[in-house]
N, C-alpha and C positions, 0 to 999 in steps of 0.2 A: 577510526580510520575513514577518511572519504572514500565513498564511493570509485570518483572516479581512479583515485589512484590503485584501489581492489582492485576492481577490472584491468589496468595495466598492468600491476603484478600476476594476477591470475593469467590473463590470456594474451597478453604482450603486446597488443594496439588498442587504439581505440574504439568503444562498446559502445552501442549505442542502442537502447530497448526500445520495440515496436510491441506497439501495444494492439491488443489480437481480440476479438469480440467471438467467442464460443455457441452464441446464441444461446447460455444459460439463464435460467432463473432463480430464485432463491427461498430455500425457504418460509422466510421471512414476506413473502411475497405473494407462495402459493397459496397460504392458508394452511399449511402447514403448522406453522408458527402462531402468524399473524398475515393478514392481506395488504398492510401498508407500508410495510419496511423499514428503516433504520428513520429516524424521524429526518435526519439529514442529507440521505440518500435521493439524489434526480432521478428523474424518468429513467437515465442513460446506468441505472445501478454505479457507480463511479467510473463508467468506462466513457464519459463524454469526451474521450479525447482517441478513442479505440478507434479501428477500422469497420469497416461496413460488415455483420454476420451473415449479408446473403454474398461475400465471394467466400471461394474455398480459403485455409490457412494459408496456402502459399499463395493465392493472390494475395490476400490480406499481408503476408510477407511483403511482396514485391514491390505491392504499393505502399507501404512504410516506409520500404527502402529508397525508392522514387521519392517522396516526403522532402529526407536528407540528406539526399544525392550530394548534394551543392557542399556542404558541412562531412561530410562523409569521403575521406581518400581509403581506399584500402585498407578500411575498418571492419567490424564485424557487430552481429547483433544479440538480442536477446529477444526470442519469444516471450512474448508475457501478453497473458490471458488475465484479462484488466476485470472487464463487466462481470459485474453480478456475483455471483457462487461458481465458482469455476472447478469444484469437484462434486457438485451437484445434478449428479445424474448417470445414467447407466455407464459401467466400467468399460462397454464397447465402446460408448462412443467417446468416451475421453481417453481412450487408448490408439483410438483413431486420429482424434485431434492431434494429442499430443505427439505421436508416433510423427504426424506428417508434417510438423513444427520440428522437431529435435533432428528430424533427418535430413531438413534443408541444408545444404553446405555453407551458408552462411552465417547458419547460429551457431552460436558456441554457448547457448544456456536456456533452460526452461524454464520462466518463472510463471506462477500459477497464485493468484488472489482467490483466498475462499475464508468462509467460517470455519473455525477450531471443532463446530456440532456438524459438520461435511466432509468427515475423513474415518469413514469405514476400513475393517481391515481388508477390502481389493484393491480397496483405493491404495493403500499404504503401501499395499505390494508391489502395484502399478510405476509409482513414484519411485520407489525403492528399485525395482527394474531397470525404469527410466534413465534412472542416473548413473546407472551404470556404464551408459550410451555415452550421456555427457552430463551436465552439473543440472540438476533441479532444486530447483529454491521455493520453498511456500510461503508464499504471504499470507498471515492470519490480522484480522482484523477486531483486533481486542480494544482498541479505541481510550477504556477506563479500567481500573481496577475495583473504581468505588462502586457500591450497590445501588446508589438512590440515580448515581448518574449514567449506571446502564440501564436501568429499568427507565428512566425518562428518554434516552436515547433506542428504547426498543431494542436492544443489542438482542433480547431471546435466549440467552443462555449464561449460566452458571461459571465464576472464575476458575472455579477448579477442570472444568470441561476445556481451558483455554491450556492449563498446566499439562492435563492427559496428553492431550496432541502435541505442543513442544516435546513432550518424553518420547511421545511412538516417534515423531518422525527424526527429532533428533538418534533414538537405538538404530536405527532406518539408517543414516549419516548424513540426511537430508538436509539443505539449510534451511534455516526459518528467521522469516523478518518479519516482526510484528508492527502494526501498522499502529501506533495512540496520535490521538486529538488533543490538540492544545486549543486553551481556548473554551471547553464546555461548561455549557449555565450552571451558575452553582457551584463549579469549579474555582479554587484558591491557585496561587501558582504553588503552595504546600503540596498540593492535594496531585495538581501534575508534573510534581517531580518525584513523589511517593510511586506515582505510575511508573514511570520510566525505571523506577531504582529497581521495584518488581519484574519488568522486563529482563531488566539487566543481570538478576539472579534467575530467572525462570530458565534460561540454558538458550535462549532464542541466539543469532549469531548477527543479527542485524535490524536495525530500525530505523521505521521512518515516523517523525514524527512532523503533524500536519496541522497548520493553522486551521482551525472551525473557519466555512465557509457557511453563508446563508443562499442558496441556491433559491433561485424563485421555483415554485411547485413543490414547494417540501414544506410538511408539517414544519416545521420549522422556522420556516418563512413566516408563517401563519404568526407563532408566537414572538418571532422579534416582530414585528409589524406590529401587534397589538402592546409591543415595550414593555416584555417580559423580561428580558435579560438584553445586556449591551457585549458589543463586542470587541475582541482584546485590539487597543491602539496599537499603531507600530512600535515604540516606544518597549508599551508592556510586553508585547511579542517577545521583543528581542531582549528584556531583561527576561525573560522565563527561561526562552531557549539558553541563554545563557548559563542558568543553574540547571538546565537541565544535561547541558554540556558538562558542567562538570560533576557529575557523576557516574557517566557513561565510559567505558574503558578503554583505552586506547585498539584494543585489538575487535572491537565492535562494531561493523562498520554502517557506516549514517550512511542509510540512502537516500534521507531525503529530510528537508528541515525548515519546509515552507509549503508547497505546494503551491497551484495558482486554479483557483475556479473557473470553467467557462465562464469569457466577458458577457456573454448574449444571456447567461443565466445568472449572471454574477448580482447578489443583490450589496452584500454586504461579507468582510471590510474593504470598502471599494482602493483604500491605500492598496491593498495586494494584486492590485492588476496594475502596476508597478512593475512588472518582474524584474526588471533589469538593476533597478535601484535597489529592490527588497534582498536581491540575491548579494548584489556588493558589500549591503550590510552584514550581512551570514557570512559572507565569503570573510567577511573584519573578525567576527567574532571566532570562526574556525582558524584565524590567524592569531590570534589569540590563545585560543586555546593551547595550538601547537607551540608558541613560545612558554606556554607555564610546563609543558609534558617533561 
């Protein structure tokens, strides 16, 4: 199911997610883990498109909302705490956040990006609370299934610790949308449709799955530059996505099936700053898809 037609059956107009910067870090970041983070991962932790961390949540609301005023009648929106590890840290102050995010009149949902190794049981509880208010959604960012391609991508943790967390927070009644990468080095389109088939049995209720972007300041950058691996053409993109459409369920819903990199960071596949073309073609192949269902 798309996205956006969820959001109109769920809450009856049109959603629109503002993306909310917590001032977390990770720990992947802090030395915790590791001090350099996801090899993939910008300065901006993937929230380069989030609001400024030094206003409060409801500035950071209102000036989202201001954003897509223009595009926005009588709509409504979605908190979503983008940057970094966003249940990464004291149960106060993520109860603070969130509390003054879910209580805005204008949102009708809380979505939250974190690590599957960032969800203690306060946390769990908190979430669990929360939704009771109104809808809280987790994003976990499992990215691969495969071993040699998480440990090159730094992911830091263990598939089975991605399994644990879908379980807690699914018993919770919590949604969860797991985030996988199309597109990683070494990666077969076998090997990311294997991913996805996993998702799709692990209990998760939604996914986005995201073209590998080469971001300039990321390890990463580092190794396509020195022409370690090449990246997927548009072409291959959209036969991937394509099989990976068809094994996805009808009642699953795609939040996302491309993504677009900051242009000012954008190194590589420069086709994806496109948006308007790249999405026509998805928009073909989810028309597609809906006539074989």
């Amino acid at each position: 199911m798309r996205l956006n037609e969820y959001l109109r059956n769920t809450f009856g107009c049109k959603v629109y997610k503002i993306s909310l910067n917590g001032g977390f870090t990770c720990p992947n970041r802090d030395g915790t883990i590791d001090t350099r983070g996801c090899i993939f991962c910008s300065a901006g932790g993937s929230g380069d498109f989030a609001e400024s961390p030094t206003q409060s949540v409801t500035e950071q609301i209102e000036a989202g909302k201001a954003r897509v005023a223009a595009k926005m009648k009588d709509g409504k929106y979605i908190a979503y705490f983008q940057a970094f590890t966003n249940t990464y840290g004291p149960v106060e102050k993520l109860r603070a956040l969130y509390t003054e995010a879910i209580r805005h009149p204008d949102i009708v949902a809380l979505s939250i990006a974190t690590r599957p190794d960032c969800l203690p049981e306060e946390v769990l509880e908190l979430l669990e609370e929360l939704n009771r208010i109104k809808p809280v959604w987790v994003e976990l960012g499992l990215q691969t299934i495969h071993p040699a391609t998480a440990d090159y991508i730094r992911r830091g943790y263990e598939l089975e610790v991605y399994d644990r967390a879908v379980r807690n927070l699914r018993a919770r009644h919590l949604e969860v949308i797991t985030h996988v990468i199309l597109g990683l080095p070494g990666e077969t389109a076998a090997d990311m449709v294997e991913t996805v088939r996993y998702v799709v049995a692990s209990g998760a209720t939604g996914i986005k799955l995201q073209l590998l972007h080469v971001l300039r300041g990321t390890d990463l950058a580092k190794d396509y530059e020195a022409g370690k691996f090449e990246v997927l053409t548009e072409d291959a993109y959209m036969e991937i996505l394509r099989q990976c459409l068809a094994v996805i369920p009808p009642q699953m819903v795609i939040h996302r099936l491309t993504g677009d990199g900051p242009k000012r960071i954008l190194i590589a596949p420069l086709w994806s700053g496109d948006k308007k073309h790249v999405l026509n073609r998805v928009n073909r192949l989810l028309e597609e898809r809906k006539e074989e269902e």
